[in-house]
C-alpha positions as CSV (number, residue, x, y, z in Angstrom):
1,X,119.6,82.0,90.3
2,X,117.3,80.1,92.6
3,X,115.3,78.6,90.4
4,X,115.8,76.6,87.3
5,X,113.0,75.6,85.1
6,X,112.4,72.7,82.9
7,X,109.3,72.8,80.3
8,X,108.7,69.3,79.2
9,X,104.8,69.7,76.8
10,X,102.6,71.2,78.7
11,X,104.4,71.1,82.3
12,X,107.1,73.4,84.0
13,X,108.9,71.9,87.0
14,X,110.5,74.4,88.9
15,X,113.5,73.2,90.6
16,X,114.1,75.5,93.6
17,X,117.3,75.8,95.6
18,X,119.0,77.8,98.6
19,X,117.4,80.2,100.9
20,X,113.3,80.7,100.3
21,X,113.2,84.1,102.1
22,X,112.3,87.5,101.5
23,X,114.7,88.3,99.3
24,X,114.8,85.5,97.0
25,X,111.4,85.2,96.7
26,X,110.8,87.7,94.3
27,X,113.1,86.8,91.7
28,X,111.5,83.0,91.8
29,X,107.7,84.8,91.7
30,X,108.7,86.6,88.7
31,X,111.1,83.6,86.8
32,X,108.1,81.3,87.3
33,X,105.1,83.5,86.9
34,X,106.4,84.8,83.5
35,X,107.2,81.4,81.8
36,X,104.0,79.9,83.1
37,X,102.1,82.9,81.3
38,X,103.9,82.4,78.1
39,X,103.6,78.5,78.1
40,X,100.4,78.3,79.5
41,X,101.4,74.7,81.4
42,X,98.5,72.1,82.2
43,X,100.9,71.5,85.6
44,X,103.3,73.5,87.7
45,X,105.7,71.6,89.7
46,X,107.7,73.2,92.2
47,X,110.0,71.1,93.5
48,X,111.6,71.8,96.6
49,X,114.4,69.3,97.1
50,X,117.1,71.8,97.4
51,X,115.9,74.2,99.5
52,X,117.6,75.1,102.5
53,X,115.3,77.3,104.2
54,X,112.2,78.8,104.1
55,X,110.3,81.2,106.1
56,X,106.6,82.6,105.1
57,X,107.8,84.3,101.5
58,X,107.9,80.7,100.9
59,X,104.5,79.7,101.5
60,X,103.8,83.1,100.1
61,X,105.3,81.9,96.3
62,X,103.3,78.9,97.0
63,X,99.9,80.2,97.0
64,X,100.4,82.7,94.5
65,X,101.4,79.8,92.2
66,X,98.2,78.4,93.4
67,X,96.4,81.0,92.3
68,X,98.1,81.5,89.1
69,X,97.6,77.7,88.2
70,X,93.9,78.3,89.3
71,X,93.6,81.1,86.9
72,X,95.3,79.7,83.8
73,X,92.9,76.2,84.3
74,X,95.9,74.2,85.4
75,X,96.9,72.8,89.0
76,X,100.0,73.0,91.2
77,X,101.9,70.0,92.6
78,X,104.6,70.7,95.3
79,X,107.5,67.9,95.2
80,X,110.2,66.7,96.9
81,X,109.7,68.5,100.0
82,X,112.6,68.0,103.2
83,X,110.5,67.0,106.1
84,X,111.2,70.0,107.7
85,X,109.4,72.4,105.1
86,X,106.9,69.5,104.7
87,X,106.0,69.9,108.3
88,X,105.4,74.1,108.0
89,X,103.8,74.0,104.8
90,X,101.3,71.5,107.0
91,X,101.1,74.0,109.5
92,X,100.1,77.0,107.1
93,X,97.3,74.9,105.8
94,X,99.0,74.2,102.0
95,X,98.2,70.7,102.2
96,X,94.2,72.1,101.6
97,X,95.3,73.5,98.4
98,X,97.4,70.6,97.0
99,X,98.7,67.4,98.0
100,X,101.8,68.2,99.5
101,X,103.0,63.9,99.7
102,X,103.0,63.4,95.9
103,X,106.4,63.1,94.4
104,X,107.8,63.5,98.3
105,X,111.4,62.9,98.4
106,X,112.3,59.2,98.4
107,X,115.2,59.5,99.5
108,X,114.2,60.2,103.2
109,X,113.3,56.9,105.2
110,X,109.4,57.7,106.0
């Protein structure tokens, strides 16, 4: 699977990996969506690090977890993004909805 989740309290961090396209991002929607309406999480982290790939199902599963957070009073974070998904989630404008820097991979020389 895509997506592995961690629930640590009141957080998830979803730890995505592979191909963010229109067919994996369905699976990840529904994985993530169900578990964050069961445990109710104060944050939803989707971290991004292993992605390989993403085309617009990708900012797609980010601003429906947007609008999930928004609805069950939490927020969304978005971290460890490769600087190439960093740069298109710029372009699509997710950086208005969260802050798309915070827990950026450190790995990369900035």
């Amino acid at each position: 699977m895509p997506v592995r989740l961690q629930i640590l309290d009141d957080q998830i961090t979803a730890y995505l990996s592979g191909e963010i396209d229109h067919h994996t991002a369905a699976p990840m929607r529904e994985e993530i969506d169900e578990t964050a309406q069961r445990v109710q999480p104060k944050l939803l982290i989707l971290d991004f690090s292993g992605v390989t790939f993403m085309d617009s199902s990708g900012i797609g599963l980010v601003m429906g977890r947007y609008r999930l957070m928004q609805e069950l009073g939490g927020e969304l974070q978005i971290a460890r993004i490769p600087r190439p998904l960093r740069r298109v989630m710029q372009v699509a404008g997710l950086s208005k909805l969260t802050n798309l820097d915070d827990g950026g991979d450190s790995h990369e020389n900035q």
